[in-house]
N, C-alpha and C positions, 0 to 999 in steps of 0.2 A: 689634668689640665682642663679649663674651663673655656669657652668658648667655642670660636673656629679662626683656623688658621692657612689662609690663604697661599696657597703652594703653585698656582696656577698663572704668573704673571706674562707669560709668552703667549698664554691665549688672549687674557687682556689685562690689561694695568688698572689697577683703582683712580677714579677722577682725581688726580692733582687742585688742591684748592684753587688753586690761581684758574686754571682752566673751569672748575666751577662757577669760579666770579664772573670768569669772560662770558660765559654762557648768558649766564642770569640778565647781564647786562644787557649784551645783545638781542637777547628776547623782548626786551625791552625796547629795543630801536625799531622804530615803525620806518618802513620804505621798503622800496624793490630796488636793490639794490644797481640795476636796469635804469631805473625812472631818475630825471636830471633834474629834479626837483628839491628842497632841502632836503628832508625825509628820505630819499632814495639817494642823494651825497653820504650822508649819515651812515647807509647802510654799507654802502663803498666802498667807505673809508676804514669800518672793521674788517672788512674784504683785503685789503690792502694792505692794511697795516701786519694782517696775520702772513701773508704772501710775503711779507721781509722777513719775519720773524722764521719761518718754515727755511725761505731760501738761505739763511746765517744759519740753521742749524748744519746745513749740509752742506755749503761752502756755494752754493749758485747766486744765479741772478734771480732778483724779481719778477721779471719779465718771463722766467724762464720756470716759475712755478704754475702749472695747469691742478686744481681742488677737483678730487672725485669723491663718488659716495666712498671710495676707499680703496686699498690695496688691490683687492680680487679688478675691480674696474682699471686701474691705473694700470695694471696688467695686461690685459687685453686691450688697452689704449693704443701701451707700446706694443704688444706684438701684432707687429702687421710689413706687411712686405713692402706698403707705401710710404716713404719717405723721400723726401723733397733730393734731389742729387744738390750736391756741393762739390766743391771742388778737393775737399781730403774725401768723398764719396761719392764718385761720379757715376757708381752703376746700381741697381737695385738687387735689392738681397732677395735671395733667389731662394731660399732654405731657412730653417728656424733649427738651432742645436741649443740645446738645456739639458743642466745636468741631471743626471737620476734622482739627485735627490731633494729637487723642487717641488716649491708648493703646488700643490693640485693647477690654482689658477695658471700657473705656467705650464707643465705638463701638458696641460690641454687644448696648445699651440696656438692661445689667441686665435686673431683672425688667417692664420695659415690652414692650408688644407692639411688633411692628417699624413699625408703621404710624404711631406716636406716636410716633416718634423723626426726629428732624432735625438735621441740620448746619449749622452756622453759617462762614461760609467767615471766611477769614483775609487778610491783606497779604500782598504779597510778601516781605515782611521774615519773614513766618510771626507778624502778632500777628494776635490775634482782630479782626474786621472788628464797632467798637462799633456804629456809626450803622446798621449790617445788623442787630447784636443787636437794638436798640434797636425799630427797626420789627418785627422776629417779634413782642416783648414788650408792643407794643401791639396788634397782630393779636389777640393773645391773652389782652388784659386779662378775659375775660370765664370762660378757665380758665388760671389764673396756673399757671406750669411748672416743672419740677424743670432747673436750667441745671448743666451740668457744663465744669467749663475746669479743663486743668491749669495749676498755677505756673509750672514751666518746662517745656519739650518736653524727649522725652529723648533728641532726636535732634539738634537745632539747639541745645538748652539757650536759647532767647530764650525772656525770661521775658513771663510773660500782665501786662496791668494786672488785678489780681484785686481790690484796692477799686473801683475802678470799673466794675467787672461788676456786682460787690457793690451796689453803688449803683443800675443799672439793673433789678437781678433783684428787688432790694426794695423798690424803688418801683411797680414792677408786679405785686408783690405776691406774685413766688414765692421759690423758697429755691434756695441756690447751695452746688454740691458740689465742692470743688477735691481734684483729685490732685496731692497734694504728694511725690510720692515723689523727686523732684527735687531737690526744694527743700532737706527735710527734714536737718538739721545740715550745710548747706553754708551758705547765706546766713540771718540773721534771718529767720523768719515765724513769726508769732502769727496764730491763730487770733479772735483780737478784733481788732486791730489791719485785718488782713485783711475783716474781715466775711464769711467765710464762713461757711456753716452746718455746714460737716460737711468733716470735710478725710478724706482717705487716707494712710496713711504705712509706708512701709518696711523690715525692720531691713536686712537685705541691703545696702541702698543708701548705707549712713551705716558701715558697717562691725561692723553686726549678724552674727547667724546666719540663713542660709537658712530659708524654712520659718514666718516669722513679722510680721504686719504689725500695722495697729492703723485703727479710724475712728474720728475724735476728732469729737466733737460740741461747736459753741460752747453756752456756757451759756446757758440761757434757748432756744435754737434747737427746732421740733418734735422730738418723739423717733422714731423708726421705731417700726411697730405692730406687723410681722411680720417676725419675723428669719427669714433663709434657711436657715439650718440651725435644727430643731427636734429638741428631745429632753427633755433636764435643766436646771434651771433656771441654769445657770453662766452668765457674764458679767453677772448684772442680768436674766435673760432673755435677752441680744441677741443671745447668740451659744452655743449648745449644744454639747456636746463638751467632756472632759476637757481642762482648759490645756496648753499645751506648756510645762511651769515651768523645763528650762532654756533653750530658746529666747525664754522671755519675758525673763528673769532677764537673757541677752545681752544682748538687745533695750536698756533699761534701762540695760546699763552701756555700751554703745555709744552711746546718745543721752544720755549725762551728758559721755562722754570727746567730743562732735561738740559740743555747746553750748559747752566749753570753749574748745575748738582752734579752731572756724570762723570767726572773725575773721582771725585770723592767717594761717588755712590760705588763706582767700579772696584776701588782698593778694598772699601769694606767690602763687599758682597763675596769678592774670591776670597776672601775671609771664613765668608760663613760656607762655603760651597766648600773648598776643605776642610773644615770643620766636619761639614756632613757629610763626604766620599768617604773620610776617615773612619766616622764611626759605621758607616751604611758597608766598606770593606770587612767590618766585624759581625757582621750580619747573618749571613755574608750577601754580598752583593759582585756584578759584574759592570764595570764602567764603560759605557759606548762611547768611543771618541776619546777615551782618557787621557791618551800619550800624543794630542792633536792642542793646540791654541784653540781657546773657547771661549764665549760669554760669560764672562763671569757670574751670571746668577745663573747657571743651565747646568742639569747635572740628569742623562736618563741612564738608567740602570735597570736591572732585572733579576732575581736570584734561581739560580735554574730550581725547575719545578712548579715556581710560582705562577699561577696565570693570571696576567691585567686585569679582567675582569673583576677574580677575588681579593686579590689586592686594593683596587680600587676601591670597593663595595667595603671592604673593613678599613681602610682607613679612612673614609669617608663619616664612618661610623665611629672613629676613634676623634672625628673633627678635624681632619685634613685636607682642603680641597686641592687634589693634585689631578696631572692628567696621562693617559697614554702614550700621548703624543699631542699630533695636530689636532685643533679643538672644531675643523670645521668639517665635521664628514657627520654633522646632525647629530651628535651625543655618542655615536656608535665608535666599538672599540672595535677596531677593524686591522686586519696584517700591518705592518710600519712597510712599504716602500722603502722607506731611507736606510731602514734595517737591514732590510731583502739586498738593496744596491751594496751594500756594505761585507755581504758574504755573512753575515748572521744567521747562525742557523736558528729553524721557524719555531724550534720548540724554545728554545732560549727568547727569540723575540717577540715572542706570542710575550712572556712578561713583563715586554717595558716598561714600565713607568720613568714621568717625567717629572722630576720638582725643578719648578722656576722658583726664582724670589725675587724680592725689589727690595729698593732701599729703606722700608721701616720692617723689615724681616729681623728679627732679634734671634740672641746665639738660644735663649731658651727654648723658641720654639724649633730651631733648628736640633736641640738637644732631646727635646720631647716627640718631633718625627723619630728622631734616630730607636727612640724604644721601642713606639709604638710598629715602628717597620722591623725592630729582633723579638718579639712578640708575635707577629705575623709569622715571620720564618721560625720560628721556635713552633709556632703550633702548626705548622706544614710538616715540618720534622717530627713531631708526636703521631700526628694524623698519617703516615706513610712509612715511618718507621727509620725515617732519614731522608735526609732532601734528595732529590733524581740526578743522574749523572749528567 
């Protein structure tokens, strides 16, 4: 096989032409988007029009889209104990509970102290463990809590039940933050639909531009009191700092061109992702999440014996760019969390590997990992004398 073959699209998505164009465009638009002059309407109005575009991908209002430099930020936006009382939330969340097997950015309790933060453990399949939820959330009817769960994990891709968290966290009377970066133009999610309070969302990961995310607020949901970054009045208050207007502008024509296509793209890709557990089964291989609903381009497995590192390193070298997991811990291949919550034993998870795909992934190169990864295990097997128990 000739070339390289991009196996890596959970860590980030290739530029979408359309979001290319937006860019380009936009670089081109002179103004401060601030400034009420023509030149800074101009700028504005790419501001705005990507703010419809983002809030129809996920079923909100306009009004109700806050643009950050990205996920990791829109994270710690939401997590904070300050929120405005309403009257479906008339007391302040007193605790922060997320699941085990969140991304770092949530893990790290936003702006809560580390002492009021908690784990909620999961299945072995990797869903969240409800009837565990369920009891913290009576423990604590007395200070109803800020619940964070992503949609999908972005390392197993099994998705969360997130109405039925929904369901538990508002009935005990706190408010629920889903990291959608996952999720966000691959499968349906609505923000109403969902019953979340406050989602997170990605351009990167939909085939955005680097550099820019978004917290979408359901209607009617408390509003945050104090934004984390303070300065000038932009965003509504919520978020200070001059806009990124062609990063936003991408943003926007990447989550109009992912609303279109996700249908489609989602029937093919489980296509190819059985395709390749099937052959990566004859490998052999072990499926994390298997017997679990999942993203259809997510597939992390491991064949005992094998360690991430050398896996990586040869197929890297075979023209595969795949990963271990989460792609933001600086290049380093480090124990999986998600694996550990999962009751994974360390010698089995020390070998995860993760293939993502997207929607121009073809069954060839799917067919040409599949060798190049019984190649791998075939010469572990030579080299040991048989793969390890």
């Amino acid at each position: 096989m000739s070339g390289r073959t991009y196996f890596d699209w959970n860590a980030t998505a290739p530029l979408r032409p359309e979001a290319r164009a937006a860019v380009v465009a936009a670089l081109d638009t002179l103004g401060n988007p601030s400034s009420v002059h023509r030149e800074g309407r101009a700028a504005r109005r790419l501001i705005e029009l990507a703010r419809q575009e983002v809030a129809a991908l996920v079923g909100a209002e306009p009004r109700d889209v806050v643009f950050t430099s990205g996920a990791t930020e829109a994270n710690m936006l939401a997590l904070t104990p300050a929120y405005e009382p309403s009257a479906e939330h008339p007391r302040r969340c007193g605790r922060l509970l997320v699941s085990a097997i969140e991304h770092p950015s949530v893990r790290s309790g936003g702006r809560f102290p580390a002492e009021l933060v908690e784990e909620v453990g999961v299945t072995p399949e990797g869903i969240i463990d409800l009837p565990a939820l369920a009891r913290r959330l009576t423990a604590l009817a007395k200070t109803p809590p800020l619940v964070s769960v992503m949609a999908a994990n972005n390392e197993t891709g099994v998705l969360q039940p997130i109405p039925e968290v929904a369901a538990l966290v508002h009935a005990a009377g706190g408010l629920l933050h889903v990291d959608a970066v996952q999720v966000t133009g691959r499968i349906h999610f609505d923000i109403k639909e969902m019953a979340a309070d406050l989602i997170s969302v990605s351009a990167h990961k939909l085939g955005g531009p680097m550099g820019v995310g978004a917290l979408v607020r359901r209607a009617g949901a408390p509003a945050i009191t104090e934004p984390h970054i303070k300065g000038g009045g932009q965003e509504r208050g919520a978020r200070a700092g001059t806009e990124n207007v062609a990063g936003i502008a991408g943003f926007g024509a990447a989550a109009t061109a992912a609303r279109h296509a996700m249908a489609d793209d989602a029937r093919r890709m489980r296509g190819l992702r059985e395709r390749l557990e099937a052959g990566l089964k004859r490998g052999p291989a072990v499926i994390f999440g298997g017997g679990a609903e999942r993203l259809a381009n997510t597939s992390l497995f491991a064949a005992p014996g094998l360690k991430a590192e050398t896996a990586l390193i040869k197929l890297d070298l075979a023209g595969f760019a795949v990963s271990s997991g989460s792609a933001c811990s600086s290049g380093k291949v480090a124990a999986s969390h998600v694996l550990a919550a999962m009751g994974v034993a360390p010698e089995l998870a020390s070998g995860a590997i993760r293939v993502s795909i997207g929607p121009t992934t073809t069954e060839n190169e799917v067919d040409c990992f599949i060798e190049a990864w019984r190649t791998i295990v075939a010469g572990l097997s030579r080299d040991k004398g048989g793969l390890a128990a």
